[in-house]
LUMPA-740705 format. One line per field, with one value per residue (C-alpha): x, y, z; residue number from 1. Coordinates in Angstrom, 3 decimals. Example, Ala and Ser with C-alpha at 12.3 -4.5 7.8 and 13.67 -1.06 7.14 Angstrom:
BEGIN
east	[12.300, 13.670]
north	[-4.500, -1.060]
up	[7.800, 7.140]
n	[1, 2]
end
This chain:
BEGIN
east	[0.000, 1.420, -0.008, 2.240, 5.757, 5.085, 5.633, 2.947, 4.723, 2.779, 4.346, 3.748, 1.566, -0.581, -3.408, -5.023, -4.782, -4.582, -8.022, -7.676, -4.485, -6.309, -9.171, -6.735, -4.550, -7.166, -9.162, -6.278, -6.135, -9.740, -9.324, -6.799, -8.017, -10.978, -10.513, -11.962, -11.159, -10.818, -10.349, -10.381, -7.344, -5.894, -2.351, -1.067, -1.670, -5.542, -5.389, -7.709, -6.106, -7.260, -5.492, -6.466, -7.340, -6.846, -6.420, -7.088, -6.113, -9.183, -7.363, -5.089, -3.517, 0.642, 0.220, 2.139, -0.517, -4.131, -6.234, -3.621, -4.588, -1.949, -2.386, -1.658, -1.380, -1.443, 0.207, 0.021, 3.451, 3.998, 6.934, 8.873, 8.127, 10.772, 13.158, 11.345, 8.077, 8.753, 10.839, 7.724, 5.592, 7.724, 7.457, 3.490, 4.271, 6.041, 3.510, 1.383, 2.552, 1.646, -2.051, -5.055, -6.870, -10.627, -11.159, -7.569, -5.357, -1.401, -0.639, 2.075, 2.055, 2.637, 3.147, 1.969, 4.167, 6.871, 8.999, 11.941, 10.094, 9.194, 12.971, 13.077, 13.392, 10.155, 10.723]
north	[0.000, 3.152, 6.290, 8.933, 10.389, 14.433, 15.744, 18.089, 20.579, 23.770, 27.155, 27.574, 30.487, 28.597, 26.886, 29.509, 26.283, 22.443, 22.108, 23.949, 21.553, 18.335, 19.289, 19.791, 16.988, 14.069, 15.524, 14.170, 11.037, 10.208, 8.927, 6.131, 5.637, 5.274, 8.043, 8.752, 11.543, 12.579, 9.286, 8.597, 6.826, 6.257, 6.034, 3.665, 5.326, 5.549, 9.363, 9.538, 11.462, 11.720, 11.991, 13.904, 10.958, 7.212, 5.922, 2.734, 1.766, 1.279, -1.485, -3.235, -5.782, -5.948, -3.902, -6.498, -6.243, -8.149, -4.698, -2.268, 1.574, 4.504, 7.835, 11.162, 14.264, 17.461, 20.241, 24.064, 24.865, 28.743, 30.785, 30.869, 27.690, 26.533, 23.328, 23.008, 22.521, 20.810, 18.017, 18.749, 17.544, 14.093, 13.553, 13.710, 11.045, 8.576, 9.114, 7.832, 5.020, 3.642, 4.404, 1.816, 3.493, 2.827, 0.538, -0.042, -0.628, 0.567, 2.213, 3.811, 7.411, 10.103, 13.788, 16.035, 18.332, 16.229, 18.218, 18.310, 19.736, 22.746, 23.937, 23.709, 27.527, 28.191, 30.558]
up	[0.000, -0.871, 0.525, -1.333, -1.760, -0.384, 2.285, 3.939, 6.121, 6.139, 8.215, 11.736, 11.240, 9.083, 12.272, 14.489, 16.600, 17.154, 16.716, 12.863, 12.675, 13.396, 11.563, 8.196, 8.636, 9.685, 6.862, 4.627, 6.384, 6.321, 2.792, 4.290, 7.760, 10.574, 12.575, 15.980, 17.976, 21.435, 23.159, 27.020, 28.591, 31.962, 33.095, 34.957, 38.470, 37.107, 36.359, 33.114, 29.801, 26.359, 22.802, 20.107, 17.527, 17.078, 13.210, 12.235, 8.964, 6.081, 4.801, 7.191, 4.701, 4.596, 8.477, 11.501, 13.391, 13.386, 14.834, 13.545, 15.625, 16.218, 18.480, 17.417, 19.751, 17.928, 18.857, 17.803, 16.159, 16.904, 15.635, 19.165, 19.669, 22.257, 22.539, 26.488, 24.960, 22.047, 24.885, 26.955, 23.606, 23.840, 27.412, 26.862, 23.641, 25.545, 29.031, 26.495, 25.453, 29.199, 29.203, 28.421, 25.786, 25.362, 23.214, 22.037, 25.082, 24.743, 21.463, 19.436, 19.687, 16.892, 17.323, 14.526, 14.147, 14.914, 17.137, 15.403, 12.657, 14.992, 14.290, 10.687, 9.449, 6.733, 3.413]
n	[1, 2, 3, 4, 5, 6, 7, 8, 9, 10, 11, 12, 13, 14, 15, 16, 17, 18, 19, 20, 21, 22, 23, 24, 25, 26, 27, 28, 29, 30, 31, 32, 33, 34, 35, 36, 37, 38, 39, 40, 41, 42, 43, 44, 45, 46, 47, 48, 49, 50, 51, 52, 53, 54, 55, 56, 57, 58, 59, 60, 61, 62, 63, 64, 65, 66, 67, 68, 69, 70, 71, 72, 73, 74, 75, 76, 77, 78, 79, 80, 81, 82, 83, 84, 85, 86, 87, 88, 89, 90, 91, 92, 93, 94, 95, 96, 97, 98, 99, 100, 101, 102, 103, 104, 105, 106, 107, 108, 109, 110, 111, 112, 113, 114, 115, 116, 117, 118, 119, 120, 121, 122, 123]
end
């Protein structure tokens, strides 16, 4: 399955917010995956959370596994955006990876913007 060669990396200016930014990207993702939004988890210590979106592939053939599901956690990508909060933006990532999500238990966990893209100068 190929889902395309280009990269989508718009300016930081571009999103009032992350709401505008998940609403644009999981808009493009639709066409390849189940998306639903605003899940409930809990941590290990039983203090609840919630991610922005859980994808599910539409066609799940050639993925390892059986149920294949991902997290993403969107973040609003500002000019000064600095190297604390982007290594804040990880810490959340990786926190996540040790929840039970509803419906899904542990997943993978994907930050859009990545945060190394937060440095990259724009034109």
């Amino acid at each position: 399955m190929r889902y395309g060669q280009k990269a989508l990396l718009p300016a930081p200016e571009t999103f009032p917010d992350e709401k505008a930014l998940a609403a644009f990207v999981l808009g493009k993702l639709d066409k390849w995956f189940h998306i639903e939004e605003q899940v409930p988890g809990r941590y290990w210590t039983g203090e609840e959370t919630r991610i922005d979106a859980v994808l599910r592939p539409r066609d799940p053939a050639g993925w390892h596994d059986k149920e294949p599901a991902f997290g993403v956690e969107f973040k609003s990508l500002a000019p000064n955006t600095s190297t604390g909060d982007r290594y804040g933006w990880v810490a959340q990532a990786v926190g996540y990876t040790h929840c039970q999500w509803q419906g899904y238990g542990r997943l993978g966990i994907f930050l859009c913007p990545s945060p190394d893209l937060a440095s990259v100068p724009r034109r």
